[in-house]
C-alpha positions as CSV (number, residue, x, y, z in Angstrom):
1,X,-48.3,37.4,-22.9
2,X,-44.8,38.7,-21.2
3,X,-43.2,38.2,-18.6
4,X,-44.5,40.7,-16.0
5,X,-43.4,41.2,-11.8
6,X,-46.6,40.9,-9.1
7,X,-46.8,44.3,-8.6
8,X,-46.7,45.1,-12.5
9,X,-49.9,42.9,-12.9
10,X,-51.6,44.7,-10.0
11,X,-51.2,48.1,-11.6
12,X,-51.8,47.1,-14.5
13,X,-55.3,45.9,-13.8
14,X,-55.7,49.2,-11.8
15,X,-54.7,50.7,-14.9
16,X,-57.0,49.6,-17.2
17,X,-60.0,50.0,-15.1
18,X,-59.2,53.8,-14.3
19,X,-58.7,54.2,-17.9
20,X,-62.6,52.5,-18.4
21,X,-63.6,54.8,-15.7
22,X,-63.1,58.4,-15.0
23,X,-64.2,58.8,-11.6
24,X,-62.0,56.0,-10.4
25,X,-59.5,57.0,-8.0
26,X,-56.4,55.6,-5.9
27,X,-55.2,56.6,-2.8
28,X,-51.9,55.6,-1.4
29,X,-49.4,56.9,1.1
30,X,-45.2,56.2,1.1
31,X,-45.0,53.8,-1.9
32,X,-46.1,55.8,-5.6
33,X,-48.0,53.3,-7.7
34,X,-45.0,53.1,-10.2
35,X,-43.6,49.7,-11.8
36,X,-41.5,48.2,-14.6
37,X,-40.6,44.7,-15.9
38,X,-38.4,44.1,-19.0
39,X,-39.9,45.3,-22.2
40,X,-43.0,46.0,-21.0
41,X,-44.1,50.4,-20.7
42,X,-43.7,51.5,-17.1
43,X,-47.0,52.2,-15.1
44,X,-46.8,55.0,-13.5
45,X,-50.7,55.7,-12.2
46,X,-50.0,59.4,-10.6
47,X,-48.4,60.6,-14.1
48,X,-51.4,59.3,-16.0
49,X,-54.1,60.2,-14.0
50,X,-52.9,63.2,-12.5
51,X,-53.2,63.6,-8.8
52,X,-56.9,64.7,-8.2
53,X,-57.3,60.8,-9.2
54,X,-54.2,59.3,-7.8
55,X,-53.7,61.1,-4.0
56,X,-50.8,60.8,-2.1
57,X,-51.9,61.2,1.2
58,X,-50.3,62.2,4.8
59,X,-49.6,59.3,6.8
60,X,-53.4,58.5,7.9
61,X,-54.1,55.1,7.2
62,X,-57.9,55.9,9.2
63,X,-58.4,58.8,6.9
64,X,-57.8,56.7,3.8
65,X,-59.6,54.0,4.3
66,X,-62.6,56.3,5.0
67,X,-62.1,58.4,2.4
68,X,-62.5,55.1,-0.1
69,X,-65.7,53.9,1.6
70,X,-66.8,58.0,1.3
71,X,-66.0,57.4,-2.8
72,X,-67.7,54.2,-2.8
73,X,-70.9,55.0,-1.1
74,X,-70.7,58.4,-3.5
75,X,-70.7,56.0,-6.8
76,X,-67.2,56.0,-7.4
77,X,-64.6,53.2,-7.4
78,X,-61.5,53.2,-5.8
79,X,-58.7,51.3,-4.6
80,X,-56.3,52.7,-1.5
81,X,-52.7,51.2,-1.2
82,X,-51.9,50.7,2.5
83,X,-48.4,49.4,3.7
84,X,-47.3,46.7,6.3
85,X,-47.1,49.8,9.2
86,X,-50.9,50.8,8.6
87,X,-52.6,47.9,7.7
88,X,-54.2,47.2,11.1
89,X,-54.2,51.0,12.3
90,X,-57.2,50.9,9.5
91,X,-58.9,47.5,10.6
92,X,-61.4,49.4,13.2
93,X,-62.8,51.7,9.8
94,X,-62.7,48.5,7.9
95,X,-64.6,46.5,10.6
96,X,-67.0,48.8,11.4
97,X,-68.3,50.4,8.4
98,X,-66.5,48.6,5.2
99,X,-68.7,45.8,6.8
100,X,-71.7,46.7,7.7
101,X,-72.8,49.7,5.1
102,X,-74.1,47.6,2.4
103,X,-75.7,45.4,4.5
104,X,-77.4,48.3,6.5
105,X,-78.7,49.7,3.8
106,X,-80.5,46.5,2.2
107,X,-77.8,46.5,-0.8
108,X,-78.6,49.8,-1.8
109,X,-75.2,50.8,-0.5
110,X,-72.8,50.2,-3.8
111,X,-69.2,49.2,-2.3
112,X,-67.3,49.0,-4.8
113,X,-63.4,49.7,-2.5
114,X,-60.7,47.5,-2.5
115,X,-58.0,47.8,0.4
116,X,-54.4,46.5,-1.3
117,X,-52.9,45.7,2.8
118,X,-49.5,44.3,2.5
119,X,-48.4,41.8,4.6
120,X,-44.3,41.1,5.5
121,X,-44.9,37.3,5.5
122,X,-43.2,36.8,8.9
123,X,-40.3,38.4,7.1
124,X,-37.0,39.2,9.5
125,X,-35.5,42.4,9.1
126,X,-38.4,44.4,9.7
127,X,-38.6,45.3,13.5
128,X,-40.3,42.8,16.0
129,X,-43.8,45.4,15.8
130,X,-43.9,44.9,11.9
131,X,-42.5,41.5,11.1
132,X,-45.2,39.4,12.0
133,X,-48.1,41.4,9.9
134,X,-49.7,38.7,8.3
135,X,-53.3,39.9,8.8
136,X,-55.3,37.2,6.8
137,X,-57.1,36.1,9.5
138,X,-58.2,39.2,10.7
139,X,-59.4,40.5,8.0
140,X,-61.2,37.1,7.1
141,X,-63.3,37.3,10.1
142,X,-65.0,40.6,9.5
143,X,-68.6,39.7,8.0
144,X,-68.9,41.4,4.7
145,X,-65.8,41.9,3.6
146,X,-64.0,39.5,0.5
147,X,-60.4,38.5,1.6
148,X,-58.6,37.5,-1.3
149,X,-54.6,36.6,-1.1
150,X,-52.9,35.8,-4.5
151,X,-49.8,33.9,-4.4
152,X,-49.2,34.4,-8.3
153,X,-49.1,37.3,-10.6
154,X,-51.5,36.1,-13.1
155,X,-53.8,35.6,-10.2
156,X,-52.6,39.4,-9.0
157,X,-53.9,40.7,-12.0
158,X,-57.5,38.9,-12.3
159,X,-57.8,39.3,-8.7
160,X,-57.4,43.1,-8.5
161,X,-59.7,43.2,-11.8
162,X,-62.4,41.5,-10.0
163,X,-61.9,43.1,-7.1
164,X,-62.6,46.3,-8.5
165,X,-65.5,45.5,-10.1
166,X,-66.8,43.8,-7.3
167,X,-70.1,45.7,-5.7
168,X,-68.9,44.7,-2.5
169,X,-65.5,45.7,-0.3
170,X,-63.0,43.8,-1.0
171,X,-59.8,43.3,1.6
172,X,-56.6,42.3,-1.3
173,X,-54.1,41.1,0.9
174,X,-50.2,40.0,-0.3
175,X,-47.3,39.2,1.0
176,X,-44.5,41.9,0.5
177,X,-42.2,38.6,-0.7
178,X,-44.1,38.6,-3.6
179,X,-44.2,41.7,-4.4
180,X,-41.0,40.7,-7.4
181,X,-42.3,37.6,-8.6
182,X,-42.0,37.3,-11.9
183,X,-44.3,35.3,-14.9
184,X,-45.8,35.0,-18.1
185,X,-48.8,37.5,-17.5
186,X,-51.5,38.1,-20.3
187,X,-51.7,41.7,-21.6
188,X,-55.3,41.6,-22.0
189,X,-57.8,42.9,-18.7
190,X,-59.1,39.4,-17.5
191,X,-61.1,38.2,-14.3
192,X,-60.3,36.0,-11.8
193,X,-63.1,34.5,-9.7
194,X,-62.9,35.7,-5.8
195,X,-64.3,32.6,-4.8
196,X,-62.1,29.5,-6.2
197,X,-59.7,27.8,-5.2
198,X,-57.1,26.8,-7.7
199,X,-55.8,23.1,-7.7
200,X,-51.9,23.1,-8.8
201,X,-51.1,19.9,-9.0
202,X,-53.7,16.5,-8.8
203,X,-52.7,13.5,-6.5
204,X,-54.3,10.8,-4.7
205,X,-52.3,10.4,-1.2
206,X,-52.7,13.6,0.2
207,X,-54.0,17.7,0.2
208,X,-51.8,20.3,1.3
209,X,-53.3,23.1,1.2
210,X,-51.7,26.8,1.6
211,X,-52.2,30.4,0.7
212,X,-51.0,33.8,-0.6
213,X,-46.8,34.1,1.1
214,X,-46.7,30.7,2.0
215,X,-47.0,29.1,-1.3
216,X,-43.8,29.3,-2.6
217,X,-42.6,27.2,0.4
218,X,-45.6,24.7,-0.1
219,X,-44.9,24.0,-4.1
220,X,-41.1,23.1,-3.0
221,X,-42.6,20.8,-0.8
222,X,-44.6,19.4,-3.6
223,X,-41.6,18.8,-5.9
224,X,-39.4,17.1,-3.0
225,X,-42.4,15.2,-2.3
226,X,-43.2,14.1,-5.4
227,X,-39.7,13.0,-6.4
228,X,-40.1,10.8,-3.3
229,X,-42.8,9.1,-4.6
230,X,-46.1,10.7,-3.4
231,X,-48.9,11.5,-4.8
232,X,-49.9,15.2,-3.7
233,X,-52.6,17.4,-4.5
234,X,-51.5,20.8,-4.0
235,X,-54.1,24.1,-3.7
236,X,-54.1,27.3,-3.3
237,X,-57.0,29.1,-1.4
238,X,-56.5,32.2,-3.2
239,X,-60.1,33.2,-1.1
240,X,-60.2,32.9,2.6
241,X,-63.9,34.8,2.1
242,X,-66.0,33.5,0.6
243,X,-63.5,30.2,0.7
244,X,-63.9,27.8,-1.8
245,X,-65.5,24.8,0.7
246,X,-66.4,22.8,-2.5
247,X,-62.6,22.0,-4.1
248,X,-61.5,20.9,-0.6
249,X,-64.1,18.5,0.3
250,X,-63.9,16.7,-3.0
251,X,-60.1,16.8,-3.0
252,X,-59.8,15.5,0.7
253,X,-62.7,12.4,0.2
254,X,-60.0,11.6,-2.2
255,X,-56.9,11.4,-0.4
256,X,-58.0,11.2,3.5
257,X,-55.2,13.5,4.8
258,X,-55.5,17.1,5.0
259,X,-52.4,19.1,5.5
260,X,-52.5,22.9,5.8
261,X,-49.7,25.6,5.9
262,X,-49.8,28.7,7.0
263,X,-47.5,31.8,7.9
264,X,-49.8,33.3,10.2
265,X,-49.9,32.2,13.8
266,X,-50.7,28.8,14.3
267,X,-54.2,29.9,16.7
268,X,-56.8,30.7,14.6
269,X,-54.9,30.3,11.7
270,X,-56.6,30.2,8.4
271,X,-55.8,26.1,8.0
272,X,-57.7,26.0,11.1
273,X,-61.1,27.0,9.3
274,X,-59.9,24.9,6.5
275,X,-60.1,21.6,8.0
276,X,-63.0,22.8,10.6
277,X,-64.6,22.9,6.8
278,X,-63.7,19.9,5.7
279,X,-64.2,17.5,9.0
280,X,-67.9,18.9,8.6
281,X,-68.1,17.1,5.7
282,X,-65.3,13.8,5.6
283,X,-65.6,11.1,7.6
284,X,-62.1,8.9,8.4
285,X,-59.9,11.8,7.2
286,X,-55.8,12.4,8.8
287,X,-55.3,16.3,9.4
288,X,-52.2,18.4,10.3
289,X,-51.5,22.2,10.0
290,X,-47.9,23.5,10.2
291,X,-48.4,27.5,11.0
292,X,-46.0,30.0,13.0
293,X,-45.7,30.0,16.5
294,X,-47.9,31.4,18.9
295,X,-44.7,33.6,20.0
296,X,-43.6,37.3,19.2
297,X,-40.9,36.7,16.8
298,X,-37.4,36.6,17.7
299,X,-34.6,39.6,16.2
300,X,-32.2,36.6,15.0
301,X,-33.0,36.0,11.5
302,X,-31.7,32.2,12.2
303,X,-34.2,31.9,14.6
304,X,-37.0,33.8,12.7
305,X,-36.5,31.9,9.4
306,X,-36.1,28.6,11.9
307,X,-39.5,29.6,13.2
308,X,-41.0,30.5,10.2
309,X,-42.9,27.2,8.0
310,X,-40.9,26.6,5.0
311,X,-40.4,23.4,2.8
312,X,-38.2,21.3,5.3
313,X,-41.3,21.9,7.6
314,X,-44.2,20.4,5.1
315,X,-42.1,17.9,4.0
316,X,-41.6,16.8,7.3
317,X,-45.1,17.1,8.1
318,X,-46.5,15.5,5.5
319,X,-44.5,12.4,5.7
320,X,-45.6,12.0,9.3
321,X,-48.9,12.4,8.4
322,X,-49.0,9.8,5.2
323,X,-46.6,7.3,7.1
């Protein structure tokens, strides 16, 4: 174990898997797939691998993301790094064919891609037309496709493991906040499950229940709520596809209030399929969601961060909803 950033333990997995496999390749424009963390060796993919396997592209985000399905249809796995700019400039090669390729073929069609999107998180600072990239729920929605979002680097790291040796496409999507999040990591190559839900702390009065960026802001809300005397049972998604249907059902029969928070906008929102899930199956159950605005985002960074859910928001919102 050491203490290792959430980019650190996505490379890392990356790492080990291109060093278990020859043919694997990355793909990246911009950002090199280099990073450090204190007393750990620092990963630098392009220098080990050499750049037949690790290609820095021109600024093509289409290209790239065909070129991965090309590798992945071919037998090979491969991973292809796009940025907050290009995320959605590739969602048409993604929806169209990442999709649909396996399926048309009668899962003779061996996918094993992952597309590492970054999303700002509703972060200020980076232009109105980039600010507001948090793509989970478009991505969720094409039929196919795995949507993961970690929220933690230990998850990072079993995430992108699984992900890569996943038969299927796989859409990893994290919030560029993240990206410098820093924990006790294990050193060995593990697997994290891309279908479970992860339950962070157990409490009887009520589920809040949040995802990738926005959990940060929802465990604050925990500890203030807690110290206030109520009983929360806090989880992460981790999965928005395939999402884990089971852990919220038996966690909301439990409590009877449902409260989900999201940085995406507040139509369509991914806490909007959450409790559509859950009101399927609980009868008598409270529900809430606390999301972003369904507004551009403004250039004041008062106003964006105002905008933007944070812990003052879920606290708020789950008293309202308990009281």
């Amino acid at each position: 174990m050491a203490r290792k950033s959430f980019m650190y333990a996505v490379l890392e997995a990356v790492q080990h898997e291109m060093r278990q496999d020859k043919d694997m390749i990355w793909i990246f424009e911009l950002t090199p797939p280099v990073a450090s963390t204190p007393g750990k060796p620092v990963i630098n993919l392009e220098k080990e691998f050499g750049r037949k396997r690790v290609v820095n592209t021109g600024i093509d985000e289409n290209w790239m993301a065909s070129c991965v399905l090309g590798a992945g249809l071919a037998g090979s796995k491969a991973v292809t790094y796009i940025p907050y700019q290009g995320n959605c400039m590739c969602f048409q090669v993604i929806q169209n064919h990442a999709g649909k390729l396996r399926h048309m073929s009668g899962g003779g069609a061996s996918m094993p891609v992952v597309f590492l999107l970054e999303m700002t998180g509703q972060t200020p600072g980076f232009a109105g037309q980039h600010s507001d990239y948090e793509i989970d729920t478009y991505y969720a929605h094409i039929a196919g496709v795995k949507t993961v979002v970690p929220s933690t680097p230990t998850d990072a790291k079993g995430m992108m493991a699984a992900a890569i040796q996943d038969p299927n496409p796989v859409c990893y999507l994290y919030a560029g906040g993240l990206r410098e999040l820093i924990e006790e990591v294990p050193d060995n190559q593990y697997t994290t499950p891309l279908d479970k839900a992860a339950v962070r702390t157990t409490g009887g009065d009520i589920t809040i229940v949040g995802s990738g960026g926005g959990m940060p802001e929802v465990l604050k809300a925990t500890a203030v709520l807690q110290k206030q005397g109520m009983k929360v049972e806090t989880i992460d998604l981790r999965c928005l596809k395939p999402m884990d249907t089971e852990t919220l059902v038996k966690s909301v029969r439990k409590t009877k209030r449902l409260l989900t928070v999201d940085q995406s906008y507040y139509t369509l929102c991914p806490g909007a399929e959450v409790i559509a899930r859950v009101a399927e199956n609980v009868t008598g159950a409270r529900y809430k969601r606390v999301a972003f605005p369904d507004a551009p985002p403004p250039a004041s960074p008062e106003m964006f961060l105002w905008m933007r859910p944070n812990a003052e928001h879920v606290v708020g919102a789950a008293r309202k909803l308990v009281g």
